[in-house]
N, C-alpha and C positions, 0 to 999 in steps of 0.2 A: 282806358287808354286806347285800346283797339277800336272804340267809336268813332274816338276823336281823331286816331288816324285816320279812318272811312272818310270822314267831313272832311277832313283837311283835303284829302287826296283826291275825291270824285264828287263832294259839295252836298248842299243839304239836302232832304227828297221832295222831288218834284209831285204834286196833283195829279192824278188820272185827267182832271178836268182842264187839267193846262197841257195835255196833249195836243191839243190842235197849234197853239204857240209855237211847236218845238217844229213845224212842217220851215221848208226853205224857201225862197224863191232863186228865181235862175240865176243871179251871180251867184249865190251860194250853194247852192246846188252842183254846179259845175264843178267849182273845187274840192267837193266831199267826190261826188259820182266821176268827175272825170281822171284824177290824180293817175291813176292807174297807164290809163290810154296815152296820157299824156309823157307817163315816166320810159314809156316805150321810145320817145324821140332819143334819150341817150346811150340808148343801146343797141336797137333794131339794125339801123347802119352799120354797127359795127360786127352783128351776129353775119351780115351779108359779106362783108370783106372779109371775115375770118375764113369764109367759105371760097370765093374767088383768091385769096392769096396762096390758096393752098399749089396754082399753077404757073404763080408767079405774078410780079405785081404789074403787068400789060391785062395779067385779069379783072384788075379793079374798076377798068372801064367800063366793066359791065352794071356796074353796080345802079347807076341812072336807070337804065330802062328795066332793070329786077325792081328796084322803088316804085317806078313811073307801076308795075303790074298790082303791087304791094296797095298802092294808094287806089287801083281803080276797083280792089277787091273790099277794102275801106266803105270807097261810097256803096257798093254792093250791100255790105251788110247793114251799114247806117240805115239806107233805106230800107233795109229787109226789118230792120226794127222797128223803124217807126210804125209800118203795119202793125208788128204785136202790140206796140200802144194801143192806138187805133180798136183794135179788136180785144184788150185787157185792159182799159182804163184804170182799173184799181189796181194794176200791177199783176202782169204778166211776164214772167220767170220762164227760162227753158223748161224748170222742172213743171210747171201748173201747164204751156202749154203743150209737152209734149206727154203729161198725162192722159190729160183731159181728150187729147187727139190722135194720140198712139199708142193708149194702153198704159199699164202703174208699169212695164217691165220697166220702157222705153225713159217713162218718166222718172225712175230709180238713176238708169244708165246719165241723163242730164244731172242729174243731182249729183249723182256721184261725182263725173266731173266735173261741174261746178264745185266744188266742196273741195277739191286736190286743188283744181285752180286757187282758188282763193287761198290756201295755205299757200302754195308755192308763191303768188304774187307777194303776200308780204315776205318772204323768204327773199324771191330772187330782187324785190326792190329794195328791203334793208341792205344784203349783198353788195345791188349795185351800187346805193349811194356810198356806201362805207370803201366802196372802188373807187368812187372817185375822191372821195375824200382821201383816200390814200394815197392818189396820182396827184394832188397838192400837196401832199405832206408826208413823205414816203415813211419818216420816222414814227408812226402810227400802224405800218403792216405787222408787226408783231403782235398786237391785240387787236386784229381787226374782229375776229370773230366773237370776242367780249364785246366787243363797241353795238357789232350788228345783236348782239343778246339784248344790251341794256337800250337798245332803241327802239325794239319790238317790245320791252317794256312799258318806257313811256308812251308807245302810240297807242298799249292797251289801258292805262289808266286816262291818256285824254281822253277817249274813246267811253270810257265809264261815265266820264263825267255829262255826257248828253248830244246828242245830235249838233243843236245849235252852237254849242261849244266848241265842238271839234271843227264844225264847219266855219264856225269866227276866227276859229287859231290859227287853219291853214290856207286862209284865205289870201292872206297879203301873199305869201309862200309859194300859190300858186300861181297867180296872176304876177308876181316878180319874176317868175320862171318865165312865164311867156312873155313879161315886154324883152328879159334880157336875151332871148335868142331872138326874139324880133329885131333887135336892135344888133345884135351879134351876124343873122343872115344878110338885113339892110346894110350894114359897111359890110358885109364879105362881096356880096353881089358888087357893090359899088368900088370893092379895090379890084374885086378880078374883070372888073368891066373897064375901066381904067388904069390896071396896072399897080403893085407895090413892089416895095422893096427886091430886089433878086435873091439876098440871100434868106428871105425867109421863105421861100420853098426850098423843097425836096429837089435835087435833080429829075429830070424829067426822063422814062424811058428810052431806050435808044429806037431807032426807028426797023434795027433787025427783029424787035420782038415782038412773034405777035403769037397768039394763042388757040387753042380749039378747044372750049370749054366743054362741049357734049351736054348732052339733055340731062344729065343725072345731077351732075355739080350745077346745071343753072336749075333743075328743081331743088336741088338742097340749099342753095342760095334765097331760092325765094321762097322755101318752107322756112327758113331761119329767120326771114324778113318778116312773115306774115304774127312775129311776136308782138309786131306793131301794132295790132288789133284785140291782144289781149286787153279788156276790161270794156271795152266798147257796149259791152250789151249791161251793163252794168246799170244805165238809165230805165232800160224797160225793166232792170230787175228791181228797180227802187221808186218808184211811181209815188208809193206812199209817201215818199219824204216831204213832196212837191204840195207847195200851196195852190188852192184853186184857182182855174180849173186844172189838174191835176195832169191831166192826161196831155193838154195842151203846151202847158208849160215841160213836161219829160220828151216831147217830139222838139219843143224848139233848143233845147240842152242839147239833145243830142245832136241835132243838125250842125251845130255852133261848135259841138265839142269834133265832128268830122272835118268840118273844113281848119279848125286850126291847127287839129291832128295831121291833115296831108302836106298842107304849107311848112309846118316845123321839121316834121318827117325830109321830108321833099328838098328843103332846102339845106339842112345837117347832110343828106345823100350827095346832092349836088358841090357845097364846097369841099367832103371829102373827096371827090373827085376832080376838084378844080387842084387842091392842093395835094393832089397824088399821095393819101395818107395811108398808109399800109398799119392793122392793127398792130400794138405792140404790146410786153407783156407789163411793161412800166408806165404806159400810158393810155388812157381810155382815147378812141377816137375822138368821143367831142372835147376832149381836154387837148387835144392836139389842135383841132380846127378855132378854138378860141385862141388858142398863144398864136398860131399862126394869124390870123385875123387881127387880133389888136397887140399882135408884139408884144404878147406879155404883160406886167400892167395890171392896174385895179381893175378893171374890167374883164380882164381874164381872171383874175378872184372872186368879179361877182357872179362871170358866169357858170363858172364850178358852184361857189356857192347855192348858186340857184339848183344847178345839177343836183346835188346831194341832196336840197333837199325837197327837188320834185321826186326823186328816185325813193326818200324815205318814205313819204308822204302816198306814194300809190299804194300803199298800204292802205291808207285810209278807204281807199273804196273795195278792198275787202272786209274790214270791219264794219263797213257798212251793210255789207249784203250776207256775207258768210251768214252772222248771226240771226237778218232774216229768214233766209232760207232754211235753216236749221227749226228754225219759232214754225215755221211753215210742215216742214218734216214733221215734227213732235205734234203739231197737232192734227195729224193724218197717222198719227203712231208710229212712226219710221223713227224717232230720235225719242232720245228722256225728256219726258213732259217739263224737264227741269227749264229746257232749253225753249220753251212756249212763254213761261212768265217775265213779262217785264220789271226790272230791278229797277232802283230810288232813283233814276237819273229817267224814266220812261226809255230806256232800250234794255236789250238782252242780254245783261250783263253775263249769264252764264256762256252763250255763244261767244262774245268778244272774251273772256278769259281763256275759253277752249282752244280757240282762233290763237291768240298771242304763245300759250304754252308752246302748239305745234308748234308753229311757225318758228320758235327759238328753239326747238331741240332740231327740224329741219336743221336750221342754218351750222349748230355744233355738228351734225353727220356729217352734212355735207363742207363742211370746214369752211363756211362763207366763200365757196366757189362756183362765180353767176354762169359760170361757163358749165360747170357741171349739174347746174340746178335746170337751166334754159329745159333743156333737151325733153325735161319732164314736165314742160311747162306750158304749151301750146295744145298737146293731146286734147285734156279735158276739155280746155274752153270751145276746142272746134266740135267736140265730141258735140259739145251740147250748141254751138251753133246751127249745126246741121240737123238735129232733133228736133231744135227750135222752129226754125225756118220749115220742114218738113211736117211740123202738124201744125203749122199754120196755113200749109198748104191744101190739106184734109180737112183745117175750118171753114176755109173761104168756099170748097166744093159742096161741103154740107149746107154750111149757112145763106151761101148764095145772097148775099147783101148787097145794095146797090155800088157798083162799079167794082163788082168779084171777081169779074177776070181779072184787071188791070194788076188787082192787088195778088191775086194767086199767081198770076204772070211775075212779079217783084219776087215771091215768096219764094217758088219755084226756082227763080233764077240763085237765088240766095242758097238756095239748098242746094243744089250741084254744086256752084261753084266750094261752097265752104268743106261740102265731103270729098270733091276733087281736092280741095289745101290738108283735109284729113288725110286724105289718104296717100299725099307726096309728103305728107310731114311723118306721118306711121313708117314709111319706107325708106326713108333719107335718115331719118333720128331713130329708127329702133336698134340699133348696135351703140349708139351716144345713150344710149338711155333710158330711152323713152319705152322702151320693154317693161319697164318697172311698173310705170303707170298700167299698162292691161294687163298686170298682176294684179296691181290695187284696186281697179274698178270692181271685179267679181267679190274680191273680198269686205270693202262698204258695202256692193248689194248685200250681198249674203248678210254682213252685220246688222244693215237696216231692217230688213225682212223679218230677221231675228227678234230684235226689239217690238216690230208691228207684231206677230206671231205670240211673243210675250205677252203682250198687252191684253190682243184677242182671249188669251187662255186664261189670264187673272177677272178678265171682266165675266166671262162663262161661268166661272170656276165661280166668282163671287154675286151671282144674280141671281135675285130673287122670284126670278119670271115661274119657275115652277113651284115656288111655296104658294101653300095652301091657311090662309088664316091669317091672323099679324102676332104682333111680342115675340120674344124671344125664347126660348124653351128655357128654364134653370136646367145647370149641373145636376145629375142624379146624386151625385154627394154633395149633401149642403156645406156651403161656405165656411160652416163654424164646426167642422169636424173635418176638412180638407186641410192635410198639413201644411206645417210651414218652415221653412227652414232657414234660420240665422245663425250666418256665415259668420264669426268674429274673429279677427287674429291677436287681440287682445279684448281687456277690462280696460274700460274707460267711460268718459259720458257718453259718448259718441254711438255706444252699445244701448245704452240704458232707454233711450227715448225709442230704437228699432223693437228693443226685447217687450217695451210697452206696447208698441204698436202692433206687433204680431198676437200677442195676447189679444188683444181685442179684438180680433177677428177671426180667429180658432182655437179651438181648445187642445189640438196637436200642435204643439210649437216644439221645434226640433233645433238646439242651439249646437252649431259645427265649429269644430277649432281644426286648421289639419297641421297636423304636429313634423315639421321641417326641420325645428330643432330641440329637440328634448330640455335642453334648459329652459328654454320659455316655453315650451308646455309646461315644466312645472309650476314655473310663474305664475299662467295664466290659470290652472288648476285650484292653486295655494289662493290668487284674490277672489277668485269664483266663490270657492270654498266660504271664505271669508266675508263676503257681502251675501250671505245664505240667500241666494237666489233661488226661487221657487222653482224653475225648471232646470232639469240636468244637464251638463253639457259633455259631448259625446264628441271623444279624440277621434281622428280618422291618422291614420298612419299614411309617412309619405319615405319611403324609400329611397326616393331619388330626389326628397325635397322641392318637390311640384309642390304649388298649392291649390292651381285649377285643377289639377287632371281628377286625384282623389275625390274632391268636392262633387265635380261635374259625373264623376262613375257614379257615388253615393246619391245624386239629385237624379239620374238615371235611372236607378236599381229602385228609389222610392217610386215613381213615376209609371214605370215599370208593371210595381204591385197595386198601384190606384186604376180598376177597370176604367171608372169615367172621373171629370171634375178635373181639378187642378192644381197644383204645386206649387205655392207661394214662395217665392225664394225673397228677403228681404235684407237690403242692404244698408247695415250703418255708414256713411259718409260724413265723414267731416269737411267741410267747407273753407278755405284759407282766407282772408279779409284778401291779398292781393293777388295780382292773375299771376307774377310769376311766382307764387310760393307752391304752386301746383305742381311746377317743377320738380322739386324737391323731395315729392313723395312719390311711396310707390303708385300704379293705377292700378292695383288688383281688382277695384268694383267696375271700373271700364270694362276692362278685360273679359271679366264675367259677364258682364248686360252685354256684350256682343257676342259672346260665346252661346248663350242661352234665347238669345232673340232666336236662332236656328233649332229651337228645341219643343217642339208641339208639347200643348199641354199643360209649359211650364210660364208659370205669369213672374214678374222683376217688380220689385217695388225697394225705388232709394227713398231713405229718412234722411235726411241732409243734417246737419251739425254744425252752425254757421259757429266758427271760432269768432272771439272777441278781440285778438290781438295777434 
């Protein structure tokens, strides 16, 4: 049953050899890689006027030339990436190029935030869209935060089911997105350029107010704007996904994904400010700028719709990458090798599971609140923007490759600029939150380190570089005089084929009962007794009616007394025909084989007992 759920739910398993099938081209590619960057247009704007309304709404005028700063930092980075292409063809990651160029710290410090990134984006965009689904249908805010669980659900089981799948799914989803704000900014531009209705604006300011915003509130305006760039580097971090030639096709996505990034961006900033729209807590700004634009109406349905489910959907370009980067980590030793194997779909399925857990206990902490989630949301990505860009800088000086200024000049430029947005976004948002984050950095390093560290001391620990000869030494106690001990809690079949099996492989066979309840030790004594079993069986006394503790002191104390060789513990199992009849009973032989896995010396062996009915 649990197979055929598997199939149903994430589909049959794919060929190693049909790896190359599973790569995208660039309309498809765009809507796995760009969902993220893109889900930024319904928010970003509005993270800016939450920041200018704070002095009242003659502030909001600002909000244009904070965008107009937002988008020229945009092309900034766009192009700072396409160099990493360029110089990473097979996929170049903040974490590969700021290892490779500024040391494993520096390269941990990117990875880390990339890895918070990537959780918080599926976080803060399940969040958002479940926002705006809520500002349609307010009767829905009581289970928002089940709704945002069961949606990081399904985007981890599409996610399982294959690259090209997930990318065919959300295809129409994202390209709907952008004709309907294309369509939504084209009649906005075109009524505020000739005019609508009077009563569907806002009154207008009076003309006594005016304001002095100060350098602090317009840096935290446009540290809160620069969320608009979260996922952007998302193309240089997925190269591999891209059909050949590889590296050409990930510079033309992302170029295509920058300019309709700034236009959307650009244009959602501009009608907010045409139509004097101050955030509120019952209504997301771009659900405002559409009612106002088409009055309401199927078309302000669709372009929520669209909203919610570009906003769900930028998730997907964390499941796209997290679970790389992770495959990447694990095989440099920084994560569990578990997280390196590709699963029946040809991706990572243990990192997309990893990915989806967090991401939905994130959103239960934080109570599905995008306002409370943001603040912890920009650190990382700029962390590793500025790494990225800065040992791209250190390449192009090393490598000196034809036209090395130009592009160390790009790289450079990329790298100020992005640790100058680091470090107004560190100072504006470390009392919001973002404190939390350069808690959590040190503590990934530290975990990952741990793991490499690990790995290092089991490989030492297990290497043969200093033996001298080949085979393997025998136990100094032979095999057929090394005890063994069966566990029983009663007389049944289930005993009889273990008690065989221990017999045939030593001539100490040690049969255990631990006596919890004296009625059934007599029981179990009186049928012993009675089927004159050849070896004896030895009560162990339980006081407090434990049945591992006794067992485990007695497999101890034998252990103990054997200088060298080993301790056969073996286990009768009976087997149930169906998977929930397993339920049903105790798991004392579980129990045990994980109890004893942790006990040098001592070997586990289950006899299984397959029932017939």
């Amino acid at each position: 049953m649990a197979q055929n759920l598997r199939r149903f739910l994430i589909g049959n398993p794919l060929a190693t050899a049909e790896q190359h099938k599973q790569r995208l081209g660039i309309a498809q590619a765009l809507t796995l890689l760009s969902a993220d960057a893109l889900s930024s247009v319904a928010y970003a704007t509005e993270e800016i006027l939450l920041v200018l309304v704070t002095v009242g709404t003659a502030g909001l005028g600002f909000s244009i030339p904070i965008a107009g700063a937002v988008s020229i930092l945009v092309v900034t980075v766009v192009v700072s990436y396409t160099q990493v292409i360029r110089a990473y063809p097979a996929g170049g990651g903040s974490y590969t190029v700021a290892k490779e160029n500024l040391g494993e710290l520096f390269g941990l410090f990117a990875a880390a935030g990339l890895l918070v990134d990537y959780v918080l984006t599926v976080s803060v965009s399940v969040a958002a869209g479940v926002a705006a689904m809520v500002s349609a249908l307010p009767v829905l805010r009581p289970v928002s935060v089940t709704l945002g669980v069961l949606l990081v659900g399904v985007m981890t089981v599409m996610h399982l089911r294959g690259v090209r799948e997930s990318a065919r799914a959300v295809s129409v989803l994202v390209y709907g997105f952008i004709g309907s704000f294309l369509v939504m900014l084209a009649y906005g531009l075109f009524r505020s350029a000739f005019g609508g209705p009077a009563e569907a604006l806002p009154p207008a300011p009076g003309p006594q107010e005016s304001v002095n915003l100060g350098w602090f509130l317009v840096l935290h305006a446009f540290a809160s704007g620069c969320t608009a760039l979260t996922g952007v580097e998302a193309v240089s971090n997925g190269v591999a996904v891209f059909r050949a030639p590889e590296a050409r096709n990930a510079r033309a996505t992302l170029l295509l994904l920058g300019v309709t990034l700034i236009v959307l961006f650009m244009g959602v900033t501009y009608l907010a400010a045409t139509y004097r729209i101050a955030p509120s807590e019952q209504e997301t700004v771009v659900s405002q700028v559409a009612r106002i634009t088409f009055s309401g109406g199927l078309l302000y349905f669709v372009v929520q719709a669209a909203s919610v489910a570009i906003l769900i959907l930028a998730a997907n370009t964390s499941f796209a990458d997290f679970p790389r980067l992770s495959s990447i980590l694990a095989r440099d030793g920084f994560m569990p090798r578990q997280m390196a194997h590709l699963g029946d779909r040809l991706v990572y399925s243990n990192g997309i599971i990893l990915l989806g857990v967090l991401s939905a206990l994130l959103l239960v902490v934080f109570e599905g609140d995008t306002h409370r989630l943001i603040p912890l949301y920009a650190i990382g990505v700029f962390l590793a923007f500025t790494l990225s860009q800065g040992g791209m800088v250190l390449y192009w000086w090393r490598k000196r490759l034809t036209g090395w200024r130009a592009s160390l000049a790009v790289n450079a430029v990329g790298a100020s600029v992005t640790s100058l947005v680091l470090l107004v976004f560190t100072v504006t948002k470390f009392v919001d939150g973002a404190w939390i984050v350069f808690l959590t950095l040190p503590v990934i390093i530290i975990m990952l380190s741990t793991i490499r560290n690990h790995y290092r001391d089991v490989a030492e620990y297990l290497s043969l570089a200093d033996r001298r000869g080949a085979g393997a030494q025998p136990p100094s106690t032979p095999v057929a005089q090394s005890p063994v001990i069966v566990p029983v809690g009663g007389v049944n079949h289930a005993v009889l084929p273990a008690l065989a099996y221990a017999q045939s492989i030593s001539k100490d066979v040690r049969v255990i009962h631990v006596e919890s309840d004296p009625a059934e030790t007599a029981r179990v004594r009186e049928r012993w007794e009675r089927l004159h079993i050849s070896v004896p069986l030895t009560i162990l006394p339980s006081p407090y009616r434990s049945v591992t503790g006794p067992l485990l002191d007695y497999i101890d104390d034998v252990n103990r007394k054997l200088a060298h060789g080993y301790v056969t513990v073996v286990l009768p199992e009976f087997v149930p025909r169906r998977w929930w009849q397993h339920l049903l009973h105790n798991q004392t032989a579980l129990v045990l084989k994980a109890m004893l896995l942790f006990r040098p010396g001592v070997v586990v062996v289950s006899i299984p007992y397959h029932l017939r009915r």
